[in-house]
Every structure is written in C-alpha cells, then in structure tokens.
DSSP file (Angstrom, degrees, kcal/mol; ACC not computed):
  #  RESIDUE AA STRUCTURE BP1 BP2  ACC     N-H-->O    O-->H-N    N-H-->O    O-->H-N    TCO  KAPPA ALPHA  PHI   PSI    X-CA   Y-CA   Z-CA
    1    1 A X     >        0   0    0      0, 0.0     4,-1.6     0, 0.0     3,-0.5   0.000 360.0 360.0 360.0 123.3  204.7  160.1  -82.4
    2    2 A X  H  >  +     0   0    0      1,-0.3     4,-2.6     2,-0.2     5,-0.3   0.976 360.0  48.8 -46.4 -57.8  202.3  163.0  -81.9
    3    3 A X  H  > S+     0   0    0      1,-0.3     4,-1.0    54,-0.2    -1,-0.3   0.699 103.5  62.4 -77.5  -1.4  201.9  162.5  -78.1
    4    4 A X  H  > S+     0   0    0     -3,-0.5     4,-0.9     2,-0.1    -1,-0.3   0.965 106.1  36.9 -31.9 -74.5  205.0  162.3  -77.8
    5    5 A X  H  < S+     0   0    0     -4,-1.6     4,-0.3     1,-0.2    -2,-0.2   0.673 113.9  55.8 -74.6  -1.4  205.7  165.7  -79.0
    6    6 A X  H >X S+     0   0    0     -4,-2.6     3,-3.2     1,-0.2     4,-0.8   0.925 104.1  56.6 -79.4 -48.0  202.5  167.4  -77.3
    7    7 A X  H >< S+     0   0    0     -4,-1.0     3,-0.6    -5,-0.3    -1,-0.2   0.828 110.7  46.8 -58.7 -11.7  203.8  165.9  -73.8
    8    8 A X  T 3< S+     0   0    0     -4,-0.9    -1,-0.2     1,-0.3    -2,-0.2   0.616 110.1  53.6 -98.6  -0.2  207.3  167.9  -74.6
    9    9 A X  T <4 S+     0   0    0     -3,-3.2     2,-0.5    -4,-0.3    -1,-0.3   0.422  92.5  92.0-113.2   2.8  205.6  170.8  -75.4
   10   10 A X  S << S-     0   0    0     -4,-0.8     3,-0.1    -3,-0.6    -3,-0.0  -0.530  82.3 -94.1-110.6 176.2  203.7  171.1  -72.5
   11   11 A X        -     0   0    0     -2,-0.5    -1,-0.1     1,-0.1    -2,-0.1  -0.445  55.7 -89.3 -54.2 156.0  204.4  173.0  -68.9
   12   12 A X        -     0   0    0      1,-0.1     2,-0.5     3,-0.0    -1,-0.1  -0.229  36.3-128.7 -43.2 132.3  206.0  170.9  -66.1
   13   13 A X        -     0   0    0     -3,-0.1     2,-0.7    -2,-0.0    -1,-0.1  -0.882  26.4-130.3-102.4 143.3  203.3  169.3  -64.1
   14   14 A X        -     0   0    0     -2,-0.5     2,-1.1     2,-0.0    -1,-0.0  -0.772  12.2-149.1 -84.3  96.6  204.2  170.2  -60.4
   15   15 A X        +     0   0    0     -2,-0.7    36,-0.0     1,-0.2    49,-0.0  -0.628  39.8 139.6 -94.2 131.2  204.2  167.4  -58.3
   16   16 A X        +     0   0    0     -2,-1.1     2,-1.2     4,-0.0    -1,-0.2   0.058  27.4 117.6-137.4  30.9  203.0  168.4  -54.4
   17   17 A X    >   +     0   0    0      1,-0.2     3,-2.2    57,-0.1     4,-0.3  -0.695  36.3 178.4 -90.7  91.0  200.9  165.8  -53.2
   18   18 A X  G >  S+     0   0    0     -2,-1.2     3,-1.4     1,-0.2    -1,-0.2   0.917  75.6  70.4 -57.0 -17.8  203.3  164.7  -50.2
   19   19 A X  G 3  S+     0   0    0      1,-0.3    -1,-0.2    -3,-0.1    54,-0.0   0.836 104.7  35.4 -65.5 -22.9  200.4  162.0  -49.4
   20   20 A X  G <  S+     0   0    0     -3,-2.2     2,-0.7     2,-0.0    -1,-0.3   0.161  86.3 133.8-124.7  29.2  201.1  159.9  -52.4
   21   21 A X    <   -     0   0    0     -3,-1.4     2,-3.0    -4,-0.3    -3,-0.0  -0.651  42.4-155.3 -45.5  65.0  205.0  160.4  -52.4
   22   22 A X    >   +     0   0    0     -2,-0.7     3,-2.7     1,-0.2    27,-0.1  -0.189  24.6 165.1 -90.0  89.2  206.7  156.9  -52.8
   23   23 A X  T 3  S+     0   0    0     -2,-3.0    -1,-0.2     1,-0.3    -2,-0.0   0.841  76.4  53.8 -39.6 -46.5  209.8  156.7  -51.6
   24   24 A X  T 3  S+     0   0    0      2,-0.1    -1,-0.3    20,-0.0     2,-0.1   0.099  94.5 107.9 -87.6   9.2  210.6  153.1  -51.4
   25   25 A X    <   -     0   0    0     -3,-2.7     2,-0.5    19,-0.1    19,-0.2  -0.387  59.6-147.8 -92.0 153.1  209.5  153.4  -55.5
   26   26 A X  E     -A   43   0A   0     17,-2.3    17,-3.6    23,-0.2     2,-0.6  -0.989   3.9-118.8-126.0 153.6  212.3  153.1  -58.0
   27   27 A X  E     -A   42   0A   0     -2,-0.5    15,-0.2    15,-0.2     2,-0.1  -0.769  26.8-179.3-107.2 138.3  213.0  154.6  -61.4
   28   28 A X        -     0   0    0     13,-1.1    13,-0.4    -2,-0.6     3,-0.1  -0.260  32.1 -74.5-113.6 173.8  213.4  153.0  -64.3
   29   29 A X  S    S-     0   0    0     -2,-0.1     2,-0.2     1,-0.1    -1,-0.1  -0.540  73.2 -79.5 -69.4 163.5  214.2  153.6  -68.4
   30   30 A X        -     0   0    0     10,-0.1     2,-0.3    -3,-0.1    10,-0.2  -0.394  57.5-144.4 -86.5 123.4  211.6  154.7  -70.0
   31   31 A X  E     -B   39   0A   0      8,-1.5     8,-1.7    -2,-0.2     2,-0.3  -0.844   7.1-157.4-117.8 138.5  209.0  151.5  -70.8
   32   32 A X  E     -B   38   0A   0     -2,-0.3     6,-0.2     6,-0.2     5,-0.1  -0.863  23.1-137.1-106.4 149.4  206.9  151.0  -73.9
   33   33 A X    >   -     0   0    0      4,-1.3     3,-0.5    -2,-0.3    -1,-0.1   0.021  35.1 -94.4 -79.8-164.8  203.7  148.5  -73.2
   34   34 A X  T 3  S+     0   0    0      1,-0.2    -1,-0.0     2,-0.1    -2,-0.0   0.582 125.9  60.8-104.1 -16.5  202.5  145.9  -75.4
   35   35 A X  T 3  S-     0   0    0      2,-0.1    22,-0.3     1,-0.0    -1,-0.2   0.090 118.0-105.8-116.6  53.0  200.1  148.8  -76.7
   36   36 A X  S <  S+     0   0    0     -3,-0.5    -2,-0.1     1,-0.2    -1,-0.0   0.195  76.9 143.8  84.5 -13.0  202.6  151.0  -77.9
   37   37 A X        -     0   0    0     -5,-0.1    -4,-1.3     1,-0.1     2,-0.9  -0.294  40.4-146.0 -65.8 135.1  201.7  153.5  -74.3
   38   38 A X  E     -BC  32  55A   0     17,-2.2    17,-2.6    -6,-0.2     2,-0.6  -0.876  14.7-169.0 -79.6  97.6  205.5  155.3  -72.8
   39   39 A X  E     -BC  31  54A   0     -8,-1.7    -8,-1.5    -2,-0.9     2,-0.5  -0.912   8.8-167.8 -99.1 132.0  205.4  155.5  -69.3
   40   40 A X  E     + C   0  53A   0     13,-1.5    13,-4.1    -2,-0.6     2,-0.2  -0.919  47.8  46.6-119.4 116.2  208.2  157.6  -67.6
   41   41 A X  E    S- C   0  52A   0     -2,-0.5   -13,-1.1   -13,-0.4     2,-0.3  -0.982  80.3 -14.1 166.1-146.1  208.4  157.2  -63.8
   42   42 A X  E     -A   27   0A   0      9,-0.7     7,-2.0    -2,-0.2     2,-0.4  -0.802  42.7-171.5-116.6 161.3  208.5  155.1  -60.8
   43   43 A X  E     +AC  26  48A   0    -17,-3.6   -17,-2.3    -2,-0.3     2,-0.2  -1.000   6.7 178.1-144.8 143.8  207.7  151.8  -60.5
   44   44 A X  S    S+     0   0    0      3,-1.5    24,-0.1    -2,-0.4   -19,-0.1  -0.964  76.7   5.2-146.1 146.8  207.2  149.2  -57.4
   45   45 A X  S    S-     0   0    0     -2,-0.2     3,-0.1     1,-0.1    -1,-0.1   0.792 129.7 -63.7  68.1  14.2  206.1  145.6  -57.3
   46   46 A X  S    S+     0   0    0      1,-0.3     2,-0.3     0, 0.0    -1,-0.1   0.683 115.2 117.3  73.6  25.2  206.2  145.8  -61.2
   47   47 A X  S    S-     0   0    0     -3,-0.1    -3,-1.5     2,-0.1     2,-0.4  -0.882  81.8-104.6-123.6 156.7  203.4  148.4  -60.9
   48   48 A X  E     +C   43   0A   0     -2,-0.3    21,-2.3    -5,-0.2    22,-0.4  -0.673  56.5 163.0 -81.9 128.8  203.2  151.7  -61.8
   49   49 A X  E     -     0   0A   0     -7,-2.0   -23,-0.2    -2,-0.4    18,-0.2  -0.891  45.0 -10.1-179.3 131.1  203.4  153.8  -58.2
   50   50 A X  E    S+D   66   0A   0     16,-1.4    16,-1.5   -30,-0.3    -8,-0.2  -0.432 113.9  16.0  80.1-139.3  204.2  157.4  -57.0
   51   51 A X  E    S+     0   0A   0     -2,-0.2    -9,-0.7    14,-0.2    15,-0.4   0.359  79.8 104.9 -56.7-169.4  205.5  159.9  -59.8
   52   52 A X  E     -C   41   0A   0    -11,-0.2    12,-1.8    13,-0.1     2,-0.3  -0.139  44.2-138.9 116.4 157.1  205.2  159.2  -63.9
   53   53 A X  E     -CE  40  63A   0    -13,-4.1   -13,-1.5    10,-0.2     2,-0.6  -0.869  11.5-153.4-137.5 174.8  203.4  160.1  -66.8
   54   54 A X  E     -CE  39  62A   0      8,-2.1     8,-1.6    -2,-0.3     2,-0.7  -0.976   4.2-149.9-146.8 121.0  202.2  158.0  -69.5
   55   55 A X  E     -CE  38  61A   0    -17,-2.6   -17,-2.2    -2,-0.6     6,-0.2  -0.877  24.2-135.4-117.5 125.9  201.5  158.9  -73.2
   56   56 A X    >   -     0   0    0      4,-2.2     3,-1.0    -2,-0.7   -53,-0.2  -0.143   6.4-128.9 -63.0 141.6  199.0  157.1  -74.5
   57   57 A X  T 3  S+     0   0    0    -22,-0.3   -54,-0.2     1,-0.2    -1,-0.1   0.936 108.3  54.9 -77.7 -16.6  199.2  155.6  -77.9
   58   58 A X  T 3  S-     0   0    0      1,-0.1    -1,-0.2     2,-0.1    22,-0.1   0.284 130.8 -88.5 -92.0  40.0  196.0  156.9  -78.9
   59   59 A X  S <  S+     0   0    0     -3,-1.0    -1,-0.1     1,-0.3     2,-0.1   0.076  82.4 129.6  99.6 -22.6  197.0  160.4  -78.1
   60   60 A X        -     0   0    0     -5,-0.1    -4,-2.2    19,-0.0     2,-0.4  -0.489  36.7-161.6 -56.1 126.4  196.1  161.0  -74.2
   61   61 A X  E     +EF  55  78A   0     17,-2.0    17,-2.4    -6,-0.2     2,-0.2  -0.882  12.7 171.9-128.5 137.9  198.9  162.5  -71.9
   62   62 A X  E     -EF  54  77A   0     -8,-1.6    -8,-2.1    -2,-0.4     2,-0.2  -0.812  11.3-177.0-157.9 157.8  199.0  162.4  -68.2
   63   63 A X  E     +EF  53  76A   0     13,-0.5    13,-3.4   -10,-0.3     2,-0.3  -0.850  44.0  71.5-153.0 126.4  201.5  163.3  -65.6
   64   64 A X  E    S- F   0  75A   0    -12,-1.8     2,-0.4    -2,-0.2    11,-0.3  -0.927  75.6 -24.1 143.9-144.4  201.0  162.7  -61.8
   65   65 A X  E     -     0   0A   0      9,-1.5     7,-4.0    -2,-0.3     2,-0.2  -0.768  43.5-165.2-127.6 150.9  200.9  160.0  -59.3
   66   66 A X  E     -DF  50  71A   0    -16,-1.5   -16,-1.4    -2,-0.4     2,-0.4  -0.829   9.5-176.6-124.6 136.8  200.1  156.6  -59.4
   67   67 A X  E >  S- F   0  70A   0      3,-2.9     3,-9.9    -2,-0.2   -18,-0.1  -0.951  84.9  -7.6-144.0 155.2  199.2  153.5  -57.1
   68   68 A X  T 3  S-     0   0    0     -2,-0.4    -1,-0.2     1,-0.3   -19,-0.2   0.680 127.6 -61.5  44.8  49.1  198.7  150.2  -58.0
   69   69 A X  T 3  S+     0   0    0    -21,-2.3     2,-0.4     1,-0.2    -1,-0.3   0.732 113.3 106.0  36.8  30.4  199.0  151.4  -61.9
   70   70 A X  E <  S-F   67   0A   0     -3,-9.9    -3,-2.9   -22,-0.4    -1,-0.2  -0.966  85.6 -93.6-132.1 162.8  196.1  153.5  -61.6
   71   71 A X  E     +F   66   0A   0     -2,-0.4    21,-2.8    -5,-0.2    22,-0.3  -0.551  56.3 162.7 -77.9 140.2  195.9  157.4  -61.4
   72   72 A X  E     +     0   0A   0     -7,-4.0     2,-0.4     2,-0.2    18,-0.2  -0.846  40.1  13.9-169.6  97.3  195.9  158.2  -57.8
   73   73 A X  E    S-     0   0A   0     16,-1.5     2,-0.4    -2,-0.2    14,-0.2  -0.715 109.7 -17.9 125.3 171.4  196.7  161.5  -56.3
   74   74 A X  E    S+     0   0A   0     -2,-0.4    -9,-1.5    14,-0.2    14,-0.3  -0.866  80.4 150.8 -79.4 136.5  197.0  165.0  -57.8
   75   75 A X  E     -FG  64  87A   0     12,-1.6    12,-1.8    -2,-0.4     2,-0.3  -0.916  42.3-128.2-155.6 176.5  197.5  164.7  -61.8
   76   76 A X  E     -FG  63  86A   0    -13,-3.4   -13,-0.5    -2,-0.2     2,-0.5  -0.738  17.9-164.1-112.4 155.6  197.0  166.3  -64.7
   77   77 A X  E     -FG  62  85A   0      8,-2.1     8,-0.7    -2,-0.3     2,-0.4  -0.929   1.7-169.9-151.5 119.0  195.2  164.5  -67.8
   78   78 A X  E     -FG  61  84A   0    -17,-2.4   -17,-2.0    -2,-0.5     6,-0.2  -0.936  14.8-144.5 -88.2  94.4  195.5  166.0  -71.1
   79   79 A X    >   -     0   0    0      4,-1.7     3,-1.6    -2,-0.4   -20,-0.1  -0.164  18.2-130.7 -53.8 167.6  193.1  164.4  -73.8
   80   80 A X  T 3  S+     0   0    0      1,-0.2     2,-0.2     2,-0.1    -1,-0.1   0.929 109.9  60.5 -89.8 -40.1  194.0  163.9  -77.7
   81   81 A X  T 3  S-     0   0    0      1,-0.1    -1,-0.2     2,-0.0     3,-0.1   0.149 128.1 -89.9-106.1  19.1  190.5  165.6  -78.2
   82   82 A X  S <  S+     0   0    0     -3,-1.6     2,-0.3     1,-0.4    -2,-0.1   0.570  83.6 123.3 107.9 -14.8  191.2  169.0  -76.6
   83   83 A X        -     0   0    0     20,-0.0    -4,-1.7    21,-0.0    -1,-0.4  -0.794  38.2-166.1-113.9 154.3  190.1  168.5  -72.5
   84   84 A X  E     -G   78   0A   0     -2,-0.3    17,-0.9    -6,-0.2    -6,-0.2  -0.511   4.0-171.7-120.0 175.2  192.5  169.1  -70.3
   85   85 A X  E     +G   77   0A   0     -8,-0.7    -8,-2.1    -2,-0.2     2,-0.4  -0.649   8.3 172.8-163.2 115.7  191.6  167.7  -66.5
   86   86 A X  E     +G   76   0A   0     13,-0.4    13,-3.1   -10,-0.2     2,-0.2  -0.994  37.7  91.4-125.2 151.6  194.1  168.8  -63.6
   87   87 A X  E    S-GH  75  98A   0    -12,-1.8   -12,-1.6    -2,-0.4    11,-0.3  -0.949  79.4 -50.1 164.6-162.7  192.7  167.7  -60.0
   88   88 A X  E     -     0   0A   0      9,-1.0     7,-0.9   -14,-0.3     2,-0.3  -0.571  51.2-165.1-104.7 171.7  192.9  164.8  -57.5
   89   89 A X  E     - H   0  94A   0      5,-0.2   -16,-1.5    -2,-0.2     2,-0.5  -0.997  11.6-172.0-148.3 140.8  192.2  160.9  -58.6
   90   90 A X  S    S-     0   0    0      3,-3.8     3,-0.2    -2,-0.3   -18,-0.2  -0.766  72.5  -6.2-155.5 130.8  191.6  158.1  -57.0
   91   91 A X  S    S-     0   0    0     -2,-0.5   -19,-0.1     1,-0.2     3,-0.1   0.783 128.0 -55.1  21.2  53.7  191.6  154.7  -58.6
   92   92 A X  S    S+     0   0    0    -21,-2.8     2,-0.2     1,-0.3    -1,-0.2   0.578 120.2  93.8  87.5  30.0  192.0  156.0  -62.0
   93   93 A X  S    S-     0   0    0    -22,-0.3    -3,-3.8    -3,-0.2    -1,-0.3  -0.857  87.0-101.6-145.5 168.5  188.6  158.7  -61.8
   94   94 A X  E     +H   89   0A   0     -5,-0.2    21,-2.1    -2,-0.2     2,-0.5  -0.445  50.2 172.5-111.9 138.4  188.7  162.0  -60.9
   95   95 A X  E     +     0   0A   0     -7,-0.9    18,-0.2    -2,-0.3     2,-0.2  -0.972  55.0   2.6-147.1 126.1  187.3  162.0  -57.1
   96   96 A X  E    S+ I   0 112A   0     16,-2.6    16,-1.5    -2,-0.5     2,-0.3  -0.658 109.8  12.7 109.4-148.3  187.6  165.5  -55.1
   97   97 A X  E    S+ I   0 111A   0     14,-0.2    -9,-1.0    -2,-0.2     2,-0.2  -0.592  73.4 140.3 -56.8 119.2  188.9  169.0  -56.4
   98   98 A X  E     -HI  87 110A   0     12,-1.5    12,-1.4    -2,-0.3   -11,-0.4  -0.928  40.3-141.4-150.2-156.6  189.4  169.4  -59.6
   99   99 A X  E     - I   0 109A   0    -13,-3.1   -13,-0.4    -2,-0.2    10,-0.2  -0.415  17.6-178.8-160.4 104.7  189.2  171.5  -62.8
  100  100 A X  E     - I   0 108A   0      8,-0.8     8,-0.9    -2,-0.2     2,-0.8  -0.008  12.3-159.6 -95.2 154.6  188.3  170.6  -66.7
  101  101 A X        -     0   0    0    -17,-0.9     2,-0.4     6,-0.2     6,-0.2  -0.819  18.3-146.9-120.5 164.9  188.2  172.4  -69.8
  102  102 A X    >   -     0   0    0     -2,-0.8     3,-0.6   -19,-0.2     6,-0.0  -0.921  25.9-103.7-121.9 162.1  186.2  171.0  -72.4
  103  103 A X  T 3  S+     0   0    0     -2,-0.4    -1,-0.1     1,-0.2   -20,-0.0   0.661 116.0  60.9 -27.8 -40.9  186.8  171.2  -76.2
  104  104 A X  T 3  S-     0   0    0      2,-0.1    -1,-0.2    -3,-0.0   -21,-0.0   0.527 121.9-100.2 -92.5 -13.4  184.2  173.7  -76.7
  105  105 A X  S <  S+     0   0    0     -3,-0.6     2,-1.0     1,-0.2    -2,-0.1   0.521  77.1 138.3 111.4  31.1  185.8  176.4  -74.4
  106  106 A X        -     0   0    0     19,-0.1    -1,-0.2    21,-0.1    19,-0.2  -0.851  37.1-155.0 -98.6 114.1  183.4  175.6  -71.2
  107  107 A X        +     0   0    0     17,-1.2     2,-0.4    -2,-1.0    -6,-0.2  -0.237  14.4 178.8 -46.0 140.3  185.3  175.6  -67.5
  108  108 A X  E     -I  100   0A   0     -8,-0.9    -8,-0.8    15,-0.2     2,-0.4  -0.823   4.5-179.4-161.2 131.9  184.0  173.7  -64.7
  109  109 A X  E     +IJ  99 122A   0     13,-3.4    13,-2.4    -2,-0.4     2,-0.4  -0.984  40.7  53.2-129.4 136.9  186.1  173.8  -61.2
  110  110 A X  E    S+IJ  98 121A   0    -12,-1.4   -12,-1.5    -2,-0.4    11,-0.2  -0.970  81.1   0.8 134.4-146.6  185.1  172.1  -58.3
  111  111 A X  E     +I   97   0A   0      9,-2.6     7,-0.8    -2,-0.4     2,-0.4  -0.346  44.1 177.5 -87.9 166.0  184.1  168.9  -56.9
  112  112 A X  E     -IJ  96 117A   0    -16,-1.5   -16,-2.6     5,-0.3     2,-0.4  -0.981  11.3-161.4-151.7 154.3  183.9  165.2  -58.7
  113  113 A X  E >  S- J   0 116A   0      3,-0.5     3,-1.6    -2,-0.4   -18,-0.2  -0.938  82.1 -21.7-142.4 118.8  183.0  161.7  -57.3
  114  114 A X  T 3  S-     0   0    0     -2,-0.4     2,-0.2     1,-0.3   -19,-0.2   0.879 130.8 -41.7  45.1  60.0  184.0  158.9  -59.4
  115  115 A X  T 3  S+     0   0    0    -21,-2.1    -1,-0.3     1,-0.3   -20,-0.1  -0.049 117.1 114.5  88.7 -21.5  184.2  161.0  -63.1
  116  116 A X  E <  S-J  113   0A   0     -3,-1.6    -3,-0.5   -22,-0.2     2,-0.4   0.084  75.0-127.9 -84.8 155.6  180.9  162.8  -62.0
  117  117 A X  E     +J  112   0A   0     -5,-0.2    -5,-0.3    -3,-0.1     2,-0.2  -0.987  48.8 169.8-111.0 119.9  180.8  166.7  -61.2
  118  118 A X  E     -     0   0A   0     -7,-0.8    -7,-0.1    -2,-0.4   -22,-0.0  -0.755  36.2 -10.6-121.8 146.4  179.1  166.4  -57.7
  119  119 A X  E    S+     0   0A   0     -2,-0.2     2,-0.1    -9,-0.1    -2,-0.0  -0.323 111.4  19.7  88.3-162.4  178.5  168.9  -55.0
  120  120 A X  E    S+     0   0A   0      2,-0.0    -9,-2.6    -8,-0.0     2,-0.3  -0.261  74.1 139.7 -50.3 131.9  180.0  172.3  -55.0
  121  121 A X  E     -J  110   0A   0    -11,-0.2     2,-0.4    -2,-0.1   -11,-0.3  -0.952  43.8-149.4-175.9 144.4  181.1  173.3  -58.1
  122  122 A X  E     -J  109   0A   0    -13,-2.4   -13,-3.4    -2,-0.3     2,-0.4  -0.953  22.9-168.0-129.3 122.1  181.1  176.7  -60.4
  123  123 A X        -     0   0    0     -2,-0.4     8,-4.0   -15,-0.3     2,-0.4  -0.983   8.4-157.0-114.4 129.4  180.9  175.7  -65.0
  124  124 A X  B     -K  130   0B   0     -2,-0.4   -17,-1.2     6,-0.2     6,-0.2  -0.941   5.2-146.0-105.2 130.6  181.7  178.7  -67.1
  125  125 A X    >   -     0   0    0      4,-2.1     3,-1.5    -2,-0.4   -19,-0.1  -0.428  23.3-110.3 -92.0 164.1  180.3  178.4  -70.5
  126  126 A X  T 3  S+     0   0    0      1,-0.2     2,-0.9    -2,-0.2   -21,-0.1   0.969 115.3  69.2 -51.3 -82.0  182.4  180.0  -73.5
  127  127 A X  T 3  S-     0   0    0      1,-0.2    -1,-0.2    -3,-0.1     3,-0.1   0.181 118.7-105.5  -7.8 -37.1  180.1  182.1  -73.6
  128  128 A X  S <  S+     0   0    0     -3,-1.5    -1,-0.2    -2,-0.9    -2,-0.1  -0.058  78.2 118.4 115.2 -37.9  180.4  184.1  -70.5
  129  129 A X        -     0   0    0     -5,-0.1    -4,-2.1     1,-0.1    -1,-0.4  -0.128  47.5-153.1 -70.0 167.7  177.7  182.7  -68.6
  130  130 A X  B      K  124   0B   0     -6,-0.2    -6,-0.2    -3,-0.1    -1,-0.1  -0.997 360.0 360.0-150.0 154.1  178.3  181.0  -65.3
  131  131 A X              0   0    0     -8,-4.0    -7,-0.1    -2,-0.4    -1,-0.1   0.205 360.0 360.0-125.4 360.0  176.4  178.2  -63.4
C-alpha cells in the first residue's frame, strides 16, 4: 500500500497538546476498517480518542489527536494530492492556528474557522509574493 509507505517515510509527528491527552484511552493492534483505512492508536468507548494516525485507503495520512473519532486537537494531515495541513482541529476541520502548503508551492499560516482561512493570516505564493 502506497500510504502505507509515505506514512513511514515521513518525520515523527510531535504530539504536545496536553489539552487533548487521554489517559483513561487504551491501545490497541493496529485496526483495518471496513474501507480498507489503518488506524494506529488509542481507542475509548470503541471510538477513536487521544493519540493515532490513520492512513487512508485513498492515499491521505494523518497523525494527531482524536475525540469521538474525529480529528480534534493539534494534528498533522498529509494529502495523497501533495497538501500537507499541520495545525489545530476541532470536529474533524481545521479551527484555530494552523499552516497549509498547497500542491502548487503557495504557503498560508495563520488562522482557520471551520476549513476556512479567517482572520489573521499571512499566504506566500511560489512565487515570492506575499499577502
């Protein structure tokens, strides 16, 4: 499996969000879904919650914490098509700080509300230019 070997090849995602820490979580072997997705982590209630990453079967990697099964928390999300997204989440869109790359070589760092770039915010184009 391709995401498979991209997730092994990439750097350690650092988890330091003490807020979304789950103690009482346990970890379990490594679980395939019913659509082929791995997730490697912790699990409570038979939900995905506090560390783990999940590689997607259609190529999408992400690593970072999880409530109720949804990304939740500082993580990182790698797409199969080239954007990277590492920031905060909160019921499974990117809500606060965070900071994306695009395919095309454009940056953008700063704030997001529900998948949006909202607010404060700086995008560097490939180019050089900045906004």
């Amino acid at each position: 499996m391709k995401a498979y070997a991209r997730w092994e090849n990439q750097t350690a995602f650092v988890y330091n969000d003490t807020e979304n820490e789950c103690d009482s979580c346990e970890y379990r072997q490594v679980n395939r879904d019913m659509k082929g997705n791995i997730y490697l982590g912790q699990w409570s209630e038979n939900k995905y919650n506090g560390r783990g990453t999940m590689i997607y079967s259609f190529g999408d990697l992400y690593s970072g914490y999880w409530t109720d099964s949804q990304w939740s928390g500082h993580g990182r999300l790698i797409s199969f098509d080239g954007r990277f997204f590492e920031g905060q989440w909160k019921a499974g869109k990117r809500q606060g700080h965070g900071r994306t790359s695009y395919e095309n070589g454009d940056v953008y760092e700063g704030n997001w509300v529900s998948n949006m770039r909202n607010g404060f915010g700086r995008l560097r184009y490939a180019d050089g230019r900045t906004y």
